[in-house]
Biopython code that builds the backbone (N, CA, C, O; Angstrom):
import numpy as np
from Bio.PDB.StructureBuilder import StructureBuilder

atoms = [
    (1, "UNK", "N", (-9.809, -27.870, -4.472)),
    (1, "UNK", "CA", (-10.707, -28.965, -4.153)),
    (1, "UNK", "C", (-11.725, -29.115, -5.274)),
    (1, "UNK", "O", (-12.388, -28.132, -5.605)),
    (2, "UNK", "N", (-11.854, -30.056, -5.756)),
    (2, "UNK", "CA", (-13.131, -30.308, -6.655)),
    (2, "UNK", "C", (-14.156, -30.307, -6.088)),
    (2, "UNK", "O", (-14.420, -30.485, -4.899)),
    (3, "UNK", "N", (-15.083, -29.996, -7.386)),
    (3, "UNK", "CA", (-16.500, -29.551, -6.692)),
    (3, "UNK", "C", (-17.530, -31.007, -6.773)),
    (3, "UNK", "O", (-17.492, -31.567, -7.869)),
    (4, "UNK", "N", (-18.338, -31.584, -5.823)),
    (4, "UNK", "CA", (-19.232, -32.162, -5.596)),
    (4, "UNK", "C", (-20.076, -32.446, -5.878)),
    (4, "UNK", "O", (-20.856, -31.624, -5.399)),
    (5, "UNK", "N", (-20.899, -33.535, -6.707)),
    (5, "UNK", "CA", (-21.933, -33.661, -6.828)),
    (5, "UNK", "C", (-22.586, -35.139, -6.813)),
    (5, "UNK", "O", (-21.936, -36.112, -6.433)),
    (6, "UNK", "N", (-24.083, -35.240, -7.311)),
    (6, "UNK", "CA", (-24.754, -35.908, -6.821)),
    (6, "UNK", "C", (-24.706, -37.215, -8.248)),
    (6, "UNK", "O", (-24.541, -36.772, -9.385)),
    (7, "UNK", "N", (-24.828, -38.439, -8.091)),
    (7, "UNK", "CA", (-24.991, -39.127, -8.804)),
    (7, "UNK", "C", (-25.926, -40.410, -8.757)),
    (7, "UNK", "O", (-25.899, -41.035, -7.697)),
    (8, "UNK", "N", (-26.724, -40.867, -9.734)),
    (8, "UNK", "CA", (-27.413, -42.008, -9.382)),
    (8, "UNK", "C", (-26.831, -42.968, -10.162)),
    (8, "UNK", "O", (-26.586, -42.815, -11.359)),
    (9, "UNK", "N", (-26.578, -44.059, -9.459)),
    (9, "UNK", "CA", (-26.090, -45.675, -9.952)),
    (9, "UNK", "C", (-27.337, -46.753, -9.565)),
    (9, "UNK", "O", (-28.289, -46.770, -8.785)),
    (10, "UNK", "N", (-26.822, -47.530, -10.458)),
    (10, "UNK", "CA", (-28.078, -48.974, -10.058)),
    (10, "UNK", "C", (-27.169, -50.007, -10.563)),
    (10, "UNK", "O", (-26.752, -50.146, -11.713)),
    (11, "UNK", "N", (-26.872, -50.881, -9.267)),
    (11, "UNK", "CA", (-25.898, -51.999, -9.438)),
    (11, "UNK", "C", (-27.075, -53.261, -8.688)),
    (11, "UNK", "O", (-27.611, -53.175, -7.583)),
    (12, "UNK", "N", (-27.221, -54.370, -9.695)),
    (12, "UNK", "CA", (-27.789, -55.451, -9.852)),
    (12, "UNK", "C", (-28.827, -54.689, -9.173)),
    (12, "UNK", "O", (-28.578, -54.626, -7.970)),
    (13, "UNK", "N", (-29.895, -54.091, -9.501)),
    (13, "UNK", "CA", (-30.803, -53.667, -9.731)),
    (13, "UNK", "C", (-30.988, -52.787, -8.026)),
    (13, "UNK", "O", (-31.991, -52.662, -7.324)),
    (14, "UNK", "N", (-29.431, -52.262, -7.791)),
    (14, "UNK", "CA", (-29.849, -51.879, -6.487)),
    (14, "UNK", "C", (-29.221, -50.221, -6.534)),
    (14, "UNK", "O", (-28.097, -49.744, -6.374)),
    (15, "UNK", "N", (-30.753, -49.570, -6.881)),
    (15, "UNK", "CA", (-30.613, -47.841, -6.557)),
    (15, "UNK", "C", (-29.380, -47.419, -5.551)),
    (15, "UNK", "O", (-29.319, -47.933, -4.435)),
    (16, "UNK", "N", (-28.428, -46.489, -5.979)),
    (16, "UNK", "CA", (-27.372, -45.998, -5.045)),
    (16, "UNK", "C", (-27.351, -44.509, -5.731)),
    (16, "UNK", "O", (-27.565, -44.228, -6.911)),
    (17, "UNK", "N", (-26.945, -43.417, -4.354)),
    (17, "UNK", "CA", (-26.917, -42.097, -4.981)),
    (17, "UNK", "C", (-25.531, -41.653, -4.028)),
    (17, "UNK", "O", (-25.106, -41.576, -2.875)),
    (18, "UNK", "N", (-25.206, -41.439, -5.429)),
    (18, "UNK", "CA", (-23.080, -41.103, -4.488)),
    (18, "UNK", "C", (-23.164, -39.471, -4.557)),
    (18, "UNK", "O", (-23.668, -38.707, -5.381)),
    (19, "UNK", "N", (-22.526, -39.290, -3.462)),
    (19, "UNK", "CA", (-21.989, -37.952, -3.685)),
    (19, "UNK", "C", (-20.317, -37.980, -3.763)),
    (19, "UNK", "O", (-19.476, -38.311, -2.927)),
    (20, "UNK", "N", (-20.202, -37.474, -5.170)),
    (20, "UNK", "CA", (-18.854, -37.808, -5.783)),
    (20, "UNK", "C", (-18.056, -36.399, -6.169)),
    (20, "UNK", "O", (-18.723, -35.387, -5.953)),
    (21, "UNK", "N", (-17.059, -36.243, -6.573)),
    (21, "UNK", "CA", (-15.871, -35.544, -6.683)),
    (21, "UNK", "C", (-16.297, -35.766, -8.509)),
    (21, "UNK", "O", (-16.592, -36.848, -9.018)),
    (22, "UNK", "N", (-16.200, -34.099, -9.411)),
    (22, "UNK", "CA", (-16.523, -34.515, -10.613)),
    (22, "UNK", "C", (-15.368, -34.986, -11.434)),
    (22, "UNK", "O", (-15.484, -34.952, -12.659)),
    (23, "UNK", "N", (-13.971, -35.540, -10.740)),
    (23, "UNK", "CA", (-13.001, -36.082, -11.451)),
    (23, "UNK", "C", (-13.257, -37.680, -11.025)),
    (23, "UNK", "O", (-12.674, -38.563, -11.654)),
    (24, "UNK", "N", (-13.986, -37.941, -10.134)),
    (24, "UNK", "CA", (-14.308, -39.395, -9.680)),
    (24, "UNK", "C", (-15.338, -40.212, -10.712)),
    (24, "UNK", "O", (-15.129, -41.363, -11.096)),
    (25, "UNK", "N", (-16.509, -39.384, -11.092)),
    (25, "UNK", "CA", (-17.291, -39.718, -11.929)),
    (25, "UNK", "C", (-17.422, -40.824, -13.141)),
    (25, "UNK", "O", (-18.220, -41.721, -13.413)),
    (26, "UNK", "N", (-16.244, -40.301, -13.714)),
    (26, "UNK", "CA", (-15.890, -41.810, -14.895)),
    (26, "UNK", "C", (-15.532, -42.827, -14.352)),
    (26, "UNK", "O", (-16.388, -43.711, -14.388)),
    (27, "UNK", "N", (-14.495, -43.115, -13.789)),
    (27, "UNK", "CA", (-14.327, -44.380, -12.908)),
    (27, "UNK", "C", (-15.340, -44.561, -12.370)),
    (27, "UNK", "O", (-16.058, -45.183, -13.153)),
    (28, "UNK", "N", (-15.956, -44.333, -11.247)),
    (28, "UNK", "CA", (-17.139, -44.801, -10.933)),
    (28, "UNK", "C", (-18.189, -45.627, -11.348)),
    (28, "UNK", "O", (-18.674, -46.691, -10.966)),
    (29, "UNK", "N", (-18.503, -44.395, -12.717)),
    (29, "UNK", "CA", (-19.491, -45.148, -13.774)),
    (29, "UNK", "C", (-19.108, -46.264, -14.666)),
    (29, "UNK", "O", (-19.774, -47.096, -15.282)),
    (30, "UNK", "N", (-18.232, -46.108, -14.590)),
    (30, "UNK", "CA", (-16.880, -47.030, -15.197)),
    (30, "UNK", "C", (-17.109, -48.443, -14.523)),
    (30, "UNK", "O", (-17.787, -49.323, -15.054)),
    (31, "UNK", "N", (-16.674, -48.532, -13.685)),
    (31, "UNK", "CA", (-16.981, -49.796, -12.514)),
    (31, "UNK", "C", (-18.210, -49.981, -12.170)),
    (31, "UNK", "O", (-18.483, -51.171, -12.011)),
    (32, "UNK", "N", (-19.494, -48.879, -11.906)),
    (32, "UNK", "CA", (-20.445, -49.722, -11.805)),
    (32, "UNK", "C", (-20.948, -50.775, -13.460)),
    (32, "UNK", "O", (-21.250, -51.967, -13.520)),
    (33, "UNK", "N", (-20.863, -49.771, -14.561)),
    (33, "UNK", "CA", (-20.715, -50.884, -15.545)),
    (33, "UNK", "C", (-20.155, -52.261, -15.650)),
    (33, "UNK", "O", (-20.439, -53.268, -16.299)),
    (34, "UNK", "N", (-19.433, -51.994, -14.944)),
    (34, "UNK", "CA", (-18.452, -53.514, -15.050)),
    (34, "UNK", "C", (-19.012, -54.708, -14.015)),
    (34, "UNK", "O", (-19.092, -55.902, -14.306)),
    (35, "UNK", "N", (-19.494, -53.907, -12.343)),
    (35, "UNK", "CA", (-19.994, -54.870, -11.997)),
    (35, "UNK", "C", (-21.389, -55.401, -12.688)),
    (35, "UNK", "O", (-21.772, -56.571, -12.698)),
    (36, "UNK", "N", (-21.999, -54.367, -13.213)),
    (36, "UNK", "CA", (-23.336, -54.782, -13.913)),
    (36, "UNK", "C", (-22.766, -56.010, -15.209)),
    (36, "UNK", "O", (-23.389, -57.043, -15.455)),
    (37, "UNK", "N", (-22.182, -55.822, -15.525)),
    (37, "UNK", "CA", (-21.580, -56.515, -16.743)),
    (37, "UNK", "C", (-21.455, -58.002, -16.127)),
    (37, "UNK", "O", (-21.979, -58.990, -16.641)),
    (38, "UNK", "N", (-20.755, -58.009, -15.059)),
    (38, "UNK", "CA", (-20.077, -59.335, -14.699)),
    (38, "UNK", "C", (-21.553, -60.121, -13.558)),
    (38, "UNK", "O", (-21.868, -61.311, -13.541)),
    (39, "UNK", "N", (-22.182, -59.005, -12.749)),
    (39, "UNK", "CA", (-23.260, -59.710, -12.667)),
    (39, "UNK", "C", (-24.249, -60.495, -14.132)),
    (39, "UNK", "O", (-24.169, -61.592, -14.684)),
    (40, "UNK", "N", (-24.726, -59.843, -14.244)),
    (40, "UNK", "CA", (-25.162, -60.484, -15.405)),
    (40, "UNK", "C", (-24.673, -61.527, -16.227)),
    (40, "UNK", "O", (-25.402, -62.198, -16.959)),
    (41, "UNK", "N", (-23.265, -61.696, -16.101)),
    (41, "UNK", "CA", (-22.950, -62.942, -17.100)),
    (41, "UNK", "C", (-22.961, -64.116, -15.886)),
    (41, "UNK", "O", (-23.128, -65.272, -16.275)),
    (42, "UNK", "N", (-22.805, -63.904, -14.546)),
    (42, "UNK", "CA", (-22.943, -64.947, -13.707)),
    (42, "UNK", "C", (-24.225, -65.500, -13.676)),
    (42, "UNK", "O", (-24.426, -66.707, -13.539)),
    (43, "UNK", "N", (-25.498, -64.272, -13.856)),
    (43, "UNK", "CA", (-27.124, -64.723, -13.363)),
    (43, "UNK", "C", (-27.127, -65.232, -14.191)),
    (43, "UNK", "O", (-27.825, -66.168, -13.803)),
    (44, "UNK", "N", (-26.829, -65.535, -15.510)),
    (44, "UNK", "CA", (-27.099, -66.248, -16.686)),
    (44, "UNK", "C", (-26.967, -67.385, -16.545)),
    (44, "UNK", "O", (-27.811, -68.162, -16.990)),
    (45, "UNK", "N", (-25.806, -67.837, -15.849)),
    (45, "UNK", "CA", (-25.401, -69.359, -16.185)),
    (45, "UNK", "C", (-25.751, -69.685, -14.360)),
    (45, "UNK", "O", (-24.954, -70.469, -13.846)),
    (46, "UNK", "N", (-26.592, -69.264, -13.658)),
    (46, "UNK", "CA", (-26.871, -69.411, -12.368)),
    (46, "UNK", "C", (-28.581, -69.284, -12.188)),
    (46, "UNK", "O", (-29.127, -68.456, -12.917)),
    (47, "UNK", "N", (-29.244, -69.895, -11.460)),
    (47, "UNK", "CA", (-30.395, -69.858, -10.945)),
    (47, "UNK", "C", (-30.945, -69.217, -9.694)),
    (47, "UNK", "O", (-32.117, -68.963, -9.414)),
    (48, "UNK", "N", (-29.568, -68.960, -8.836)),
    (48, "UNK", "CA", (-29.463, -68.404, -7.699)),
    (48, "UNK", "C", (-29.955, -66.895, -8.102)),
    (48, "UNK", "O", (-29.371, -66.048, -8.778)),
    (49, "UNK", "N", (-31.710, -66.834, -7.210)),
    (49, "UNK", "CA", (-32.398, -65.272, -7.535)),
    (49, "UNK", "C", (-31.899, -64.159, -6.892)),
    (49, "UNK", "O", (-32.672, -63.205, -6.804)),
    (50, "UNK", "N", (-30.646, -64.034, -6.359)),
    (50, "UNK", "CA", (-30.891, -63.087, -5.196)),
    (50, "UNK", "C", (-29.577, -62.260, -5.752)),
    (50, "UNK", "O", (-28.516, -62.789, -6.081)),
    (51, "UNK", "N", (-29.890, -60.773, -5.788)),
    (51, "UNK", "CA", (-28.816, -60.021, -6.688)),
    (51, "UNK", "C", (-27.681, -60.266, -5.449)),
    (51, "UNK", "O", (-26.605, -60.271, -6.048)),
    (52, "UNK", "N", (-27.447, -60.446, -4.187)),
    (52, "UNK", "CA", (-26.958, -60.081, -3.564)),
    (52, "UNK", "C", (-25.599, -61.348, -3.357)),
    (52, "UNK", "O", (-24.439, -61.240, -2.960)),
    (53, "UNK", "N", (-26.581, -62.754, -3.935)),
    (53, "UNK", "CA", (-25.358, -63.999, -4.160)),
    (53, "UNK", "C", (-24.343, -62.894, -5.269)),
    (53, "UNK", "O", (-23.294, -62.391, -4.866)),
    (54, "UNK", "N", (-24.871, -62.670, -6.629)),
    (54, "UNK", "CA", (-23.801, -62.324, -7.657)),
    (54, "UNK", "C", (-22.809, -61.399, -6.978)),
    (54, "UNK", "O", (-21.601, -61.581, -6.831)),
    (55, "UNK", "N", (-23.792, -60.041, -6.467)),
    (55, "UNK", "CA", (-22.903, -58.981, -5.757)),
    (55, "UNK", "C", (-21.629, -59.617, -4.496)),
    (55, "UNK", "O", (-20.481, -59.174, -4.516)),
    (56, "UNK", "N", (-21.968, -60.424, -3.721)),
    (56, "UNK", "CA", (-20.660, -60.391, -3.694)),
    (56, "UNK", "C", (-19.979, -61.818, -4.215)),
    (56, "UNK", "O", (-19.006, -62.035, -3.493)),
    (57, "UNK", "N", (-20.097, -62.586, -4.942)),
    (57, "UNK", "CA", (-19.331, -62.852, -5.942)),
    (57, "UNK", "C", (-18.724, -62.177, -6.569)),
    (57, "UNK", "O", (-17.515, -62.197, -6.337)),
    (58, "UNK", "N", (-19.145, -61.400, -7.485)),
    (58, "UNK", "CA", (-18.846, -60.250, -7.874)),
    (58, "UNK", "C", (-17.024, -59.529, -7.218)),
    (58, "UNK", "O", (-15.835, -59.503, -7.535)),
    (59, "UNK", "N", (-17.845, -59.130, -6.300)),
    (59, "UNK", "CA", (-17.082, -58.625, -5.085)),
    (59, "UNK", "C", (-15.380, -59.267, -4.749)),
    (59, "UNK", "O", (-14.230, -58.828, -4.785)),
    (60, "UNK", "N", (-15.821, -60.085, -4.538)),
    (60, "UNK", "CA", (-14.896, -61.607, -4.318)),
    (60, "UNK", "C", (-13.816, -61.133, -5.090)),
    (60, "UNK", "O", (-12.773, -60.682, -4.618)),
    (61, "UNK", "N", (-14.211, -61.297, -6.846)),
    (61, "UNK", "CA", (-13.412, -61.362, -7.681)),
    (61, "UNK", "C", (-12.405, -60.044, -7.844)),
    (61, "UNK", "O", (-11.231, -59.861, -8.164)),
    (62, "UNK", "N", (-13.537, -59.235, -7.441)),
    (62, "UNK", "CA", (-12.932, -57.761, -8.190)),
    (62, "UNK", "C", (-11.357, -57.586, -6.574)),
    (62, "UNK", "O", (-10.288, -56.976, -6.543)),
    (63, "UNK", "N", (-12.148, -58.558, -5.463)),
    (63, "UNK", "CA", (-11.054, -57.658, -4.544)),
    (63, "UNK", "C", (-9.890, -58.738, -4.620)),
    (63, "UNK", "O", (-8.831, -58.273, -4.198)),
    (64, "UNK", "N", (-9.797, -60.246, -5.108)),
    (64, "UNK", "CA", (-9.254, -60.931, -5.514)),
    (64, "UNK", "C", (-7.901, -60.403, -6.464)),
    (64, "UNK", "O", (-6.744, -60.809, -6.356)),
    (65, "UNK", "N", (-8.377, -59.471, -7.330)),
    (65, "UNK", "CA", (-7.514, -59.188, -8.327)),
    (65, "UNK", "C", (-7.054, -57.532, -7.935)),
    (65, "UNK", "O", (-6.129, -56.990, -8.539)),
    (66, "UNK", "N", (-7.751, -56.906, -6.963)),
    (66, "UNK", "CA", (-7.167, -55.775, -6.429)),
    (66, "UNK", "C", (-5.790, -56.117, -5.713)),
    (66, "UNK", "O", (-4.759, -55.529, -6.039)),
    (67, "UNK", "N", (-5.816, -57.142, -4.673)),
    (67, "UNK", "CA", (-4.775, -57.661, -3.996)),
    (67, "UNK", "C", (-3.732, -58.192, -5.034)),
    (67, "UNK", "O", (-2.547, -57.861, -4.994)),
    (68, "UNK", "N", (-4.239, -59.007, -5.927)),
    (68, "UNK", "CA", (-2.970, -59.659, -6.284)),
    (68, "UNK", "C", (-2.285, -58.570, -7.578)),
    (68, "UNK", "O", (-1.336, -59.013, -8.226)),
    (69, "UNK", "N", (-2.866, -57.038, -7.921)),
    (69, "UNK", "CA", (-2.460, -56.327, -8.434)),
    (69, "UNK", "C", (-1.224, -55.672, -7.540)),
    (69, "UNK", "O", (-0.090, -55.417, -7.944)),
    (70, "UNK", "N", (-1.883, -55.432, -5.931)),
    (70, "UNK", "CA", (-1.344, -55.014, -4.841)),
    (70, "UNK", "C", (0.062, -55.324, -4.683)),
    (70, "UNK", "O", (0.967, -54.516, -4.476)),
    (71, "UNK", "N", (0.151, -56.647, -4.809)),
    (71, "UNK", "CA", (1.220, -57.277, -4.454)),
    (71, "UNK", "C", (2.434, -57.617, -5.234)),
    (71, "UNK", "O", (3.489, -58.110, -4.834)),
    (72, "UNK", "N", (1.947, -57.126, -6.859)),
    (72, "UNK", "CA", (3.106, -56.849, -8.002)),
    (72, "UNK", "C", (3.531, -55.805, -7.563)),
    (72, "UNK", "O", (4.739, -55.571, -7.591)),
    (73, "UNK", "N", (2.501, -54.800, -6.976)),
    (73, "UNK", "CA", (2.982, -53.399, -7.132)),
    (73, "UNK", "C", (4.169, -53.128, -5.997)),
    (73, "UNK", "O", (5.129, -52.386, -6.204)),
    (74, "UNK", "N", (3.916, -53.917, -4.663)),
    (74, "UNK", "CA", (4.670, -54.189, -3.950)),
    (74, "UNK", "C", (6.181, -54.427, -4.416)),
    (74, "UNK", "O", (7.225, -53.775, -4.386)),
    (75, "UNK", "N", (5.683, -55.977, -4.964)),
    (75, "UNK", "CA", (7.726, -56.513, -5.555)),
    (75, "UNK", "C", (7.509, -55.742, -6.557)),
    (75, "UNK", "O", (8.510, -56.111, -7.171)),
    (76, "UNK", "N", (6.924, -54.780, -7.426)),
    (76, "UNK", "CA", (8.085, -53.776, -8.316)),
    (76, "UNK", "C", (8.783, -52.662, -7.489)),
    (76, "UNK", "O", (9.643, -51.807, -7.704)),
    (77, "UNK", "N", (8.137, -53.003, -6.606)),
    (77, "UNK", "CA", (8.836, -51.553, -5.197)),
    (77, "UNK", "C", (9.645, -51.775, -4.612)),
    (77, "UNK", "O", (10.359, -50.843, -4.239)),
    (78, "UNK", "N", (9.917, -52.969, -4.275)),
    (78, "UNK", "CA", (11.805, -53.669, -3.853)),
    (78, "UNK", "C", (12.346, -53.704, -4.788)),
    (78, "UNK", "O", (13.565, -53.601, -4.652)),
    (79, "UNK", "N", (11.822, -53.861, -6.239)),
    (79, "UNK", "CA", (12.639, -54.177, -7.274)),
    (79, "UNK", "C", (13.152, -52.593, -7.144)),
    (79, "UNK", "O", (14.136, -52.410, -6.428)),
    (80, "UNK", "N", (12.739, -51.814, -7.584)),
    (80, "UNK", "CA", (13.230, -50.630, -7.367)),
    (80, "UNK", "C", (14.098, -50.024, -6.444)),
    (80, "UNK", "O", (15.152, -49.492, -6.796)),
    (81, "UNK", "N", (13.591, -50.095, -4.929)),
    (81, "UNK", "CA", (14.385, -49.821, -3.530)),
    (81, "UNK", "C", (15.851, -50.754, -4.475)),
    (81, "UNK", "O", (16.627, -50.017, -5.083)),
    (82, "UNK", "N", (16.041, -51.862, -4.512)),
    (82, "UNK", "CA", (17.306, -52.440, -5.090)),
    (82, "UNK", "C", (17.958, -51.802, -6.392)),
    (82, "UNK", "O", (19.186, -51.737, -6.436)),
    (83, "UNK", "N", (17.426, -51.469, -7.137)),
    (83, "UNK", "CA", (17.715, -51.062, -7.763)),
    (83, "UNK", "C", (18.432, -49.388, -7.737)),
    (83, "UNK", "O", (19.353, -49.021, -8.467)),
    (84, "UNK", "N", (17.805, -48.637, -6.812)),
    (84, "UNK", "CA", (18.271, -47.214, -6.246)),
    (84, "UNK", "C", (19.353, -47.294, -5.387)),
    (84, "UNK", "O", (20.135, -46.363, -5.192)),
    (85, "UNK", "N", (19.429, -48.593, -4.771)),
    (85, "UNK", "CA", (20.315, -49.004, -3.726)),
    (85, "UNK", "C", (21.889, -49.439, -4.792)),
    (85, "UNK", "O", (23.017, -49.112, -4.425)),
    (86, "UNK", "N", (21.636, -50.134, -5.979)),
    (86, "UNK", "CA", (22.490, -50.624, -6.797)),
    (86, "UNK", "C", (23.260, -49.520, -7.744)),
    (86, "UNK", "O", (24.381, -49.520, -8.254)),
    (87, "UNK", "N", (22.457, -48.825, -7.755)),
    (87, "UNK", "CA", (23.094, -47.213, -8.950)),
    (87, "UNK", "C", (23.691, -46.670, -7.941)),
    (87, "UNK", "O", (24.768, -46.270, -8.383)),
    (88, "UNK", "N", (23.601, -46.376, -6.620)),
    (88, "UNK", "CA", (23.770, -45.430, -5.246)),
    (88, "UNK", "C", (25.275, -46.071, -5.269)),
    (88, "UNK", "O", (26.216, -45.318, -5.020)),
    (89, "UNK", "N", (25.516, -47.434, -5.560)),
    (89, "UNK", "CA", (27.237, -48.343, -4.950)),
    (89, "UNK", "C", (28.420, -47.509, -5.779)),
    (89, "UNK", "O", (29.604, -47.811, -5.635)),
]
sb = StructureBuilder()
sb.init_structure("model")
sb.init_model(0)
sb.init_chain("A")
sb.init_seg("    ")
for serial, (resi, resn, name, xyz) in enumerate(atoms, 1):
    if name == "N":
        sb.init_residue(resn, " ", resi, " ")
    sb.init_atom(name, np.array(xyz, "f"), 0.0, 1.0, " ", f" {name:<3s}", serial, name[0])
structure = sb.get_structure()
């Protein structure tokens, strides 16, 4: 089991303290960068004050493209099942 610890993040200016796994850590920090990144290029070209419009905008997008990653990963997985099924004849 990996060992545990404590971390501080600040996503659109909102203090968070994870208790994380120390192989989790880069990703993590990884992605909160990114939402900081992508907030910020939205507040720019937006007037809307409230970190919490970008965040889930933000949000939106990132789970937008989780799913439709989801769903390649899916049809490469029949492609396969067919394919195991086709070498098996």
């Amino acid at each position: 089991m990996s060992e545990k610890r404590n971390i501080n993040l600040t996503i659109a200016d909102i203090p968070l303290n994870l208790n994380i796994t120390a192989t989790d850590e880069e990703i993590i920090r990884k992605a909160a960068k990114e939402i900081n990144e992508r907030v910020l290029k939205y507040k720019s070209g937006n007037s809307e004050p409230e970190p919490f419009y970008f965040l889930a905008y933000v949000s939106l997008l990132h789970t937008i493209k989780m799913l439709q990653q989801e769903q390649k990963f899916n049809e490469i997985e029949q492609i396969n099942l067919k394919l195991d099924e086709f070498i098996k004849e």
